[in-house]
C-alpha positions as CSV (number, residue, x, y, z in Angstrom):
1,X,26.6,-14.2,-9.9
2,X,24.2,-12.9,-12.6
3,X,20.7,-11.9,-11.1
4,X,17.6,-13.9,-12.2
5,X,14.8,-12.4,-13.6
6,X,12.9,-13.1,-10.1
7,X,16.0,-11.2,-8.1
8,X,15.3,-8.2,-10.6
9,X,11.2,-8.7,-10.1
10,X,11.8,-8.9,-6.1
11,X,13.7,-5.7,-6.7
12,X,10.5,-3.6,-8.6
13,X,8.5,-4.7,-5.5
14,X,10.9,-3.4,-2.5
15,X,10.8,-0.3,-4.8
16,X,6.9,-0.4,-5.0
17,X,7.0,-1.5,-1.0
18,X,8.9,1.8,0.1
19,X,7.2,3.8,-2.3
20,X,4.3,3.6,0.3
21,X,6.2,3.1,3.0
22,X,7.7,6.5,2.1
23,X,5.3,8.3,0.6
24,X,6.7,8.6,-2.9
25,X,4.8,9.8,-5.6
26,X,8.3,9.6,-7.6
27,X,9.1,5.7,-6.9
28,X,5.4,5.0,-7.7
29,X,5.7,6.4,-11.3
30,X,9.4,4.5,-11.2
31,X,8.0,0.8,-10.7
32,X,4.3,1.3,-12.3
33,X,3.7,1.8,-15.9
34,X,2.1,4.9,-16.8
35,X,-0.9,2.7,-18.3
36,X,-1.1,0.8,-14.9
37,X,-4.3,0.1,-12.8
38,X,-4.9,-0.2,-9.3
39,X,-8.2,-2.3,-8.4
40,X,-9.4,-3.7,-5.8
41,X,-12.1,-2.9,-3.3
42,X,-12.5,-0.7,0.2
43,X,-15.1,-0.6,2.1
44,X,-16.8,-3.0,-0.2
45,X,-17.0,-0.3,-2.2
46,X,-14.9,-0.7,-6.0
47,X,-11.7,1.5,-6.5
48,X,-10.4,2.0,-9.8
49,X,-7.2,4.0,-10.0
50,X,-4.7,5.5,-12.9
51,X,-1.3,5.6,-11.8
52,X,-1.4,9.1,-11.1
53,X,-3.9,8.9,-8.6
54,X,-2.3,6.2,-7.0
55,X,0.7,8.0,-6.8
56,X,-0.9,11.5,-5.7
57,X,-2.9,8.5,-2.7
58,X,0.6,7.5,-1.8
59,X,2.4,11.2,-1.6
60,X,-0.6,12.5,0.4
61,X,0.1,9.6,3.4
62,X,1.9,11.9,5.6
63,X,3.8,11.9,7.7
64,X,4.7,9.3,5.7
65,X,5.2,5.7,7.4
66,X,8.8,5.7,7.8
67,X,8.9,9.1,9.5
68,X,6.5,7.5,12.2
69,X,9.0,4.6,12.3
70,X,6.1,2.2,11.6
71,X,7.3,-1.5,11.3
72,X,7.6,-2.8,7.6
73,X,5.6,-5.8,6.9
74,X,6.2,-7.3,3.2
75,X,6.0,-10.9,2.6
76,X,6.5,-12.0,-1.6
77,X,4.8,-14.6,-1.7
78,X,5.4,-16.0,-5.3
79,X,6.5,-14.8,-8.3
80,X,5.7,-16.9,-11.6
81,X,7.7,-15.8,-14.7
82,X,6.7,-16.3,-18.5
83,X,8.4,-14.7,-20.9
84,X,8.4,-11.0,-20.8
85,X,5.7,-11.3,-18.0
86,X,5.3,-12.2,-14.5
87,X,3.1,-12.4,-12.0
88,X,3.6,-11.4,-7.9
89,X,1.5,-12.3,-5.1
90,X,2.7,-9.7,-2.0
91,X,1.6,-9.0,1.1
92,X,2.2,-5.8,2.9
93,X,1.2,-3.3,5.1
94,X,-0.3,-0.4,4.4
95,X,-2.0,2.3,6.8
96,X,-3.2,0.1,9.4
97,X,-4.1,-2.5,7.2
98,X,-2.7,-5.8,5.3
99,X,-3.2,-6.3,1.8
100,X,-2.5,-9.3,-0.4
101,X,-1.9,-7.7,-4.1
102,X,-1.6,-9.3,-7.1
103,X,0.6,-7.7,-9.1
104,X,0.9,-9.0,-13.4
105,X,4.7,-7.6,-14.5
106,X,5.8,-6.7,-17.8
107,X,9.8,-6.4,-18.8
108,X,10.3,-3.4,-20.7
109,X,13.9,-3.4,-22.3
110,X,15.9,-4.7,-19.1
111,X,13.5,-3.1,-16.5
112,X,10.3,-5.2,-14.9
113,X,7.2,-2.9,-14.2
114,X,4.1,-3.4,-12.4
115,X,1.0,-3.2,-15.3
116,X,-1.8,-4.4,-13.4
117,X,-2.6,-4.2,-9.2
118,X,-5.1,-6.1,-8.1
119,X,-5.5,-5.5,-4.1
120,X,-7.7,-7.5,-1.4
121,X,-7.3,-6.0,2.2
122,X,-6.9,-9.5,4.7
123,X,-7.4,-7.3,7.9
């Protein structure tokens, strides 16, 4: 059975998922495009960040989440496809907290990557 654009989408994101949950500067780069933002705010205070800082955030977590054995917690819950582009709402943890991220996805050749993170921290 062929995979559907939203099988290859969900896919991008598990990436994304364990690239925090691992601390992987590498699998960031892999699922974000290099002209990506990350946006959202902490400690109601705004954070705007290119890919390479998010990726340089992720790779300085450490020990990383899945050497403390923490428990994985990542919910997708939508993904909206038009075209070439695509939309994901996820929830996941993340150090502590849980975030609800939009992400906006763009297919590049046969590979979906994540162009745009907006992030709101639930709790």
């Amino acid at each position: 059975m062929a995979k559907t654009e939203k099988d290859l989408i969900s896919e991008t994101i598990e990436i994304y998922f364990a690239s925090m949950y691992e601390s992987s500067a590498d699998k960031v780069k892999q699922v974000f495009h290099e002209d990506a933002k990350i946006t959202g705010y902490m400690q109601n205070q705004l954070m705007e960040l290119s890919v390479l800082q998010f990726a340089d955030s992720v790779a300085g977590q450490l020990p990383s989440a899945a050497e403390k054995k923490e428990s994985k917690l990542l919910e997708i819950a939508s993904i909206e496809v038009a075209g070439a582009t695509a939309v994901a709402r996820v929830r996941d943890g993340y150090l502590g907290l849980i975030f609800l991220d939009t992400l906006s996805l763009l297919k590049i050749g046969e590979r979906w990557v994540i162009y745009n993170k907006l992030f709101h921290i639930e709790s």
